[in-house]
N, C-alpha and C positions, 0 to 999 in steps of 0.2 A: 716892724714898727712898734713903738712901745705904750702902751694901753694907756689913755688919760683918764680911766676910771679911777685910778688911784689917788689923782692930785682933788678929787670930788669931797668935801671937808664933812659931809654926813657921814661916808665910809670911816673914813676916821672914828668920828665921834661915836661910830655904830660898835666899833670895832674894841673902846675904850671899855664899852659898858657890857663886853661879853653878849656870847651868841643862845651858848644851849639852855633850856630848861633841864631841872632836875630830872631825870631817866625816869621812864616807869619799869615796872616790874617784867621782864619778860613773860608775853603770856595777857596781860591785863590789856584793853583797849582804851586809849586815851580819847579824854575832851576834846573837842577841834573848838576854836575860835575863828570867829571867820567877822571881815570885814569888808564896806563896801568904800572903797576912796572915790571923792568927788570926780574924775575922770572916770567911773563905772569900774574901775579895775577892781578885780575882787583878790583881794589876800585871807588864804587860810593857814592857821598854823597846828601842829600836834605836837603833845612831849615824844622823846622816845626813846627806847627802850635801852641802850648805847649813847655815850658821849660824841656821837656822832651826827654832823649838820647833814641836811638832806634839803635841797632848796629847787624848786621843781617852776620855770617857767612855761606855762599851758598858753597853745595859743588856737586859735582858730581858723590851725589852716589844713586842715586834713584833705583828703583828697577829694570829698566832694566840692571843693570851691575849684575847681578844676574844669578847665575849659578843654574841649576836645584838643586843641595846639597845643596846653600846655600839663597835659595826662604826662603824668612822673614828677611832679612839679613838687610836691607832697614828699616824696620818697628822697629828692634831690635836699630836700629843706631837714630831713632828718641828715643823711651824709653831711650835712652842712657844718654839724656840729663838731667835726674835726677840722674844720676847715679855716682858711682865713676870713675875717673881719673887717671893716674900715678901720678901725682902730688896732687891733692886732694880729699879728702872723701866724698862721697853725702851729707853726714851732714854739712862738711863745705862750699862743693857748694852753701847748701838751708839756712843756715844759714847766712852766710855773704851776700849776695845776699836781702834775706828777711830784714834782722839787715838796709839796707839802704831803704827801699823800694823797690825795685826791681822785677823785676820777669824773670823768664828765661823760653822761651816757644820752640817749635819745630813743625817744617813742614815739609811737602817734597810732591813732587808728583814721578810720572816714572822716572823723571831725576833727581830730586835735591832733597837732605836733606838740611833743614836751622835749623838755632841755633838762636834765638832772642833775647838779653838780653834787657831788658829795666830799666833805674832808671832816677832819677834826674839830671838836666846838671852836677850839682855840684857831683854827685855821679858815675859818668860814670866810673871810674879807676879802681871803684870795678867790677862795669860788665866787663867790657874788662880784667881783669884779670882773672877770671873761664871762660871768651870765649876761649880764647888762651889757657884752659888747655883740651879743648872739642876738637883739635884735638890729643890728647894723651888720646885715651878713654884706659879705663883696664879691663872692661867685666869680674869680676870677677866673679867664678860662681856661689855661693851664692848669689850674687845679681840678677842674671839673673833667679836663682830658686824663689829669696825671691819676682819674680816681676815677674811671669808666669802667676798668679790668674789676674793682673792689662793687662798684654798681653791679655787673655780672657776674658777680661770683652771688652776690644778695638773690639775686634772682635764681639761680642754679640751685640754691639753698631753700626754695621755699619746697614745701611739703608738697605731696598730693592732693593730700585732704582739703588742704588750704587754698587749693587752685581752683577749685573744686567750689569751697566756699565762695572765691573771688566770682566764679562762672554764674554763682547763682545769684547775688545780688546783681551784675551786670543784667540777666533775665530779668530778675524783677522790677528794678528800677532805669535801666537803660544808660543813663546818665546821673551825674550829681551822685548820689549815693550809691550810683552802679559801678562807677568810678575803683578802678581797682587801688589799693592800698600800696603796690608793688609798679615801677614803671612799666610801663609794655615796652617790648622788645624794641618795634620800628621808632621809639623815643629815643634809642640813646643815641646820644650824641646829638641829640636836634634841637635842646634847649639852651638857647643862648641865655648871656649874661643879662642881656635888656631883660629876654623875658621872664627869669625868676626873680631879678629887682621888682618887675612890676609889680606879680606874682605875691611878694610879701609885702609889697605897701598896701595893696589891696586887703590882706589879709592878718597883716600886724594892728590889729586895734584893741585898744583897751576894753573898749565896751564886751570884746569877746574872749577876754583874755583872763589868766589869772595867777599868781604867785604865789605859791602854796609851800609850805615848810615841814620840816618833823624836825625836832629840836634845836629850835628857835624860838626867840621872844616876838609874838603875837606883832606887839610895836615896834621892834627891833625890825622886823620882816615889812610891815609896813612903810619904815623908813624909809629903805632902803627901794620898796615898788614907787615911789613917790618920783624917786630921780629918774625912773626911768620916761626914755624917749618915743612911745609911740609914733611912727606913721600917721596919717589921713587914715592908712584902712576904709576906705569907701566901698567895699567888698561886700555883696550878700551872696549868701548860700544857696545854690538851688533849690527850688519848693520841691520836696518829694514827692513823686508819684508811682502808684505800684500798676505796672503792666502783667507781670507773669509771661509765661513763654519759655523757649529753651534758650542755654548756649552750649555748645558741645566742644570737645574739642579728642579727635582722634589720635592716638599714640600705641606705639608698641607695647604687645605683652600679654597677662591671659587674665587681667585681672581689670577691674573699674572701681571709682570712684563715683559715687552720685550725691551728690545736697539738694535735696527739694524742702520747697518752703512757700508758706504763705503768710498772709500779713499779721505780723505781731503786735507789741505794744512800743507808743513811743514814752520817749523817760519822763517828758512831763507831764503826762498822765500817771501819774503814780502808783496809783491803785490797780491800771491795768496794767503795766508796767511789770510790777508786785506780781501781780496774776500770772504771768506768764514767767515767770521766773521759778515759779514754784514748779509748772506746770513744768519746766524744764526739767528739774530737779524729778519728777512725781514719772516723767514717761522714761525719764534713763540718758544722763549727762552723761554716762560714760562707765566703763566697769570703775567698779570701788578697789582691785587688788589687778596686781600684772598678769597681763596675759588671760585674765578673765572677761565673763560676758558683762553687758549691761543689763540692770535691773531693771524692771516698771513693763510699762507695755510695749516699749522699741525693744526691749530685749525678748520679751515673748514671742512677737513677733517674725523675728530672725530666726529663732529656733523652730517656729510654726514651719519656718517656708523650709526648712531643712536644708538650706545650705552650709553646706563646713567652712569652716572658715572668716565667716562673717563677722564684721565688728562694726558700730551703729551707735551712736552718740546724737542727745538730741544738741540742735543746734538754734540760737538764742539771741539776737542785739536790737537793744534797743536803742536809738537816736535820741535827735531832740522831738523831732516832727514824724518818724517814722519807725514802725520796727519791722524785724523777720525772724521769724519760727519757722522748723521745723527738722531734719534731721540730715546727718552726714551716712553715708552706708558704705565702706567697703566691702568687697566678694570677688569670687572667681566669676571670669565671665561668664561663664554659663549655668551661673546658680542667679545672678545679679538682678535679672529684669525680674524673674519669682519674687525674689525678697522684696525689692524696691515698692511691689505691687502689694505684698501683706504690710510691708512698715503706711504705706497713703491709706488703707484702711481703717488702720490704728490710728493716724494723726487725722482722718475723718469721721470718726466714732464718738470724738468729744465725751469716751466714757472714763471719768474721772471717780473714783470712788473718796469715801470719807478716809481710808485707811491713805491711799493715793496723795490725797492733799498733805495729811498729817506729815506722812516720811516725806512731800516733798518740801513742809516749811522746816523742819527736824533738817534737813541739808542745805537747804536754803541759809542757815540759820546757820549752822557750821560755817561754811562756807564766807558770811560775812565777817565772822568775829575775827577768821582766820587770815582775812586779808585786813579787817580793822587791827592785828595785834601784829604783824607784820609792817615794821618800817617802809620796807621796799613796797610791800603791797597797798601801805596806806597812803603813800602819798600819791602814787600813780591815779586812784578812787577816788581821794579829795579833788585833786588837781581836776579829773573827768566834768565831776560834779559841780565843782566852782567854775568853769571855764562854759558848762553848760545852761545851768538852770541856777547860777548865778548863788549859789547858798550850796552847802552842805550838812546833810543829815546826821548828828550825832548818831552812836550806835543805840543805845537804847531806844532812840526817838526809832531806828530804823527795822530792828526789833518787835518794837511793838506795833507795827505798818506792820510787818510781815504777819506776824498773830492775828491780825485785821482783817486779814481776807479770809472771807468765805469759800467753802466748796461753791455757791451759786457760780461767783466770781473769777474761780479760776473755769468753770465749766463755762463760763458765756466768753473766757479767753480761746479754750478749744475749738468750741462751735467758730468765733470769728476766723479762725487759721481752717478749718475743716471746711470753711463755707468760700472761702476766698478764690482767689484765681493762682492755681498754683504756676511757680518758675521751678524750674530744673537746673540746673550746673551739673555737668557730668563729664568724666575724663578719664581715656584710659580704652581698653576696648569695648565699644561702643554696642557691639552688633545686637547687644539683647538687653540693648535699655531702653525701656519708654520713653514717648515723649508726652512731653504736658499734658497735650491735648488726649491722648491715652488712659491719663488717671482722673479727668475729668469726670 
C-alpha cells in the first residue's frame, strides 16, 4: 500500500528549505535545542559531525508498561520496525528507505522504544515519511508468525551477563520495572494483533514522547513533529517498588553468572543520580584494556577472593522513579559463591576515598563527552532524556553537575545501596552461590 505521508504539503515545504545544519568538527560536542510543542511533545535537535540526517522517534513504551498477558509486548514494538504499517508495506518501508541510502534501526530499554531513521541531508523527506507511518503500526499476524523464527533467534542471542541482569531487576522490582527487556519464552506466539494495538494506543502519547534530531534544523524537525498523529495514550507506568530477593535460574556448565544489587538513584534526582554514576565509574565499570581486570574496589576485591578467572563490572540504571546499583560477576563455579561474598562487602563498606571520587568523575566525564561527540551516541542520550524528564542537558551544563558532587555525596550514594535490601539474579551453575538472604 502506498504511504500518504508524502501528499502532507508541510513535507514538501520542509523538504524545499533543506534538512542538515552545518557539521561540526568531529571530536567537538554540539549545542542541543530542545523544544516543548503545545501537545507536550518534546523535540530536540544537535548539528553533526557528517552530512548525515539522524531523526530518532522516543516513545514511552518500554517494557515496564507491560502487563503480565502482554510481557514481550515491548520487544514485539521494536521488531515492528521492519514491519508493516496502516499506511505502508514492509517492502515498501525497506525498499524506499534503502532506494536512498538510508537505514531504519530500533531501540528501547524498560522505558523507551526508539525508531531511528538515517539518510542523507538531501534525503531526510524520505525518512521522515515511514517514521511518521511507525506510529500507525498494523501487527498483522502473518507478519508477526512470518517473523517468530527472527524473535528466537533475538532471544538465543542474548548474552549471559545480560540474563543475569534481566534476573536481577525481576528480584528487585517484581514487576513494572522487573519486567524483562527481552520476550519470555512461553510469550511467543501468544500476542495477538488486538493485543499489541492496544498495547500502543496506551502507550503512544505525546505527553511521553519525543522527536529528537542530529543534523537537522531545530524548526525544520519541529515541523515536521507537529503533523504527527498521536493515539489517546491513556497508559500509565507502574509506580516502582524495590522488594530485593532472588531469581535464579539453573543451566549447564562449570561456570556462573551473578548481578546483585541494591537500590540506586532515580534520573530525576539529579544529583543523586550524578552520585552514583560516579560511584560506578570510582568502584570499577569494567577493565579499561582486553582481556584485563577491573579497577577501584570490585576489582580488588576479586583478586582478594582469589579466584582465576573472574571478571566483575559494576552495574548502574537509572529510571525515572527508580534506580539499581551494584555489580555483575563472572567465575568458575567453584571460586563463585567466595568472590560474590568479598565483592557485597565492598558494595557494603560505602568506603569511597577523595582519590576514588576524583578518577570516578575523570571517567564519568570521558565517558559523557564520548557519547555527546558521537552522532549515534548522541542522539540515542538526547532522545532518553527528552522522552524522560522532558528537557535535555547541554554538555557543559552536564559537566559542570558532575564537578558538583561531593565525595559526602557520592558516599551517602554508597551507604543507601550498602544499607538497602539486596536482589540477586544468578545463572548458570548455581550450587555455590548465595542467596539474598545469606549476604544480608
Amino acid at each position: 500500500m502506498a504511504c500518504n505521508a508524502s501528499k502532507t504539503t508541510l513535507l514538501r515545504t520542509i523538504a524545499k528549505r533543506g534538512y542538515a545544519t552545518c557539521p561540526r568538527a568531529a571530536g567537538d560536542v554540539s549545542p542541543v535545542s530542545v523544544k516543548v510543542l503545545e501537545n507536550k511533545l518534546v523535540v530536540a535537535t544537535a548539528d553533526a559531525t557528517v552530512p548525515v540526517s539522524r531523526v530518532s522517534l522516543v516513545l514511552g513504551a518500554g517494557s515496564r508498561n507491560e502487563a503480565y498477558d502482554t510481557q514481550g509486548a515491548s520487544h514485539l514494538l521494536r521488531l515492528a520496525g521492519g514491519l508493516s504499517t496502516q499506511n505502508s508495506s514492509a517492502f515498501a518501508i525497506a525498499r524506499n528507505i534503502q532506494q536512498v541510502g538510508g537505514t531504519l534501526t530500533t531501540w528501547g530499554d524498560r522505558e523507551v522504544v526508539g525508531y531511528t531513521v538515517t539518510t542523507t541531508a538531501d534525503n531526510a523527506e524520505t525518512g521522515l515519511r515511514y517514521l511518521q507511518d511507525l506510529l500507525q503500526p498494523a501487527f498483522k499476524p502473518w507478519e508477526l508468525k512470518d517473523n517468530a523464527k527472527t524473535l528466537l533467534n533475538q532471544l538465543d542471542a542474548v548474552s549471559t551477563e545480560q540474563r543475569a541482569i534481566e534476573l536481577v531487576h525481576k528480584a528487585a522490582f517484581r514487576n513494572g520495572l522487573g519486567n524483562s527487556i527481552y520476550s519470555p519464552r512461553f510469550q511467543l506466539g501468544k500476542l495477538s494483533t488486538e493485543s499489541l494495538l492496544h498495547f500502543a494506543a496506551q502507550n503512544f502519547a505525546a505527553g511521553r514522547a519525543a522527536v529528537v534530531g542530529v543534523g537537522i534544523d531545530n524548526n525544520t524537525l519541529a515541523g515536521f513533529a507537529q503533523t504527527l498523529q498521536f493515539p489517546s495514550g491513556g497508559g500509565k507506568a507502574t509506580s516502582a517498588n524495590w522488594y530485593g530477593g532472588d531469581a535464579r535460574k539453573d543451566t549447564a556448565g562449570h561456570r556462573a553468572v551473578v548481578a546483585v544489587a541494591g537500590q540506586g538513584g532515580a534520573a530525576t534526582n539529579q544529583t543523586e543520580a550524578l552520585a552514583f554514576a560516579i560511584l560506578e565509574q570510582a568502584l570499577g565499570a569494567g577493565a579499561a584494556t582486553k582481556r584485563g581486570t577491573s579497577a577501584g574496589l570490585f576489582g580488588e576485591a576479586v583478586n582478594s577472593a582469589g579466584g582465576k578467572g573472574a571478571s566483575v563490572k559494576a552495574l548502574n540504571a537509572s529510571y525515572s522513579d527508580a534506580g539499581i546499583f551494584g555489580f555483575v560477576v563472572s567465575a568458575d563455579a567453584k571460586d563463585v559463591g567466595q568472590t560474590v561474598e568479598f565483592l557485597v562487602r565492598g558494595l557494603k563498606s560505602a568506603s569511597v576515598s577523595d582519590q576514588d571520587v576524583a578518577r570516578g568523575k575523570a571517567l564519568l566525564k570521558a565517558r559523557v563527552i564520548s557519547k555527546y561527540s558521537s552522532d549515534s551516541g548522541l542522539i540515542k542520550e538526547i532522545g532518553r532524556q527528552a522522552a524522560l524528564s522532558r528537557n535535555v542537558l547541554e554538555t557543559d551544563a552536564l559537566l559542570s553537575a558532575i564537578d558538583g558532587i561531593s565525595q559526602s555525596e557520592v558516599q551517602a550514594a554508597a551507604r543507601k545501596v550498602g544499607g538497602s535490601k539486596l536482589a540477586v539474579g544468578a545463572i548458570g551453575h548455581l550450587a555455590g552461590v548465595p542467596y539474598a538472604s545469606d549476604l544480608a
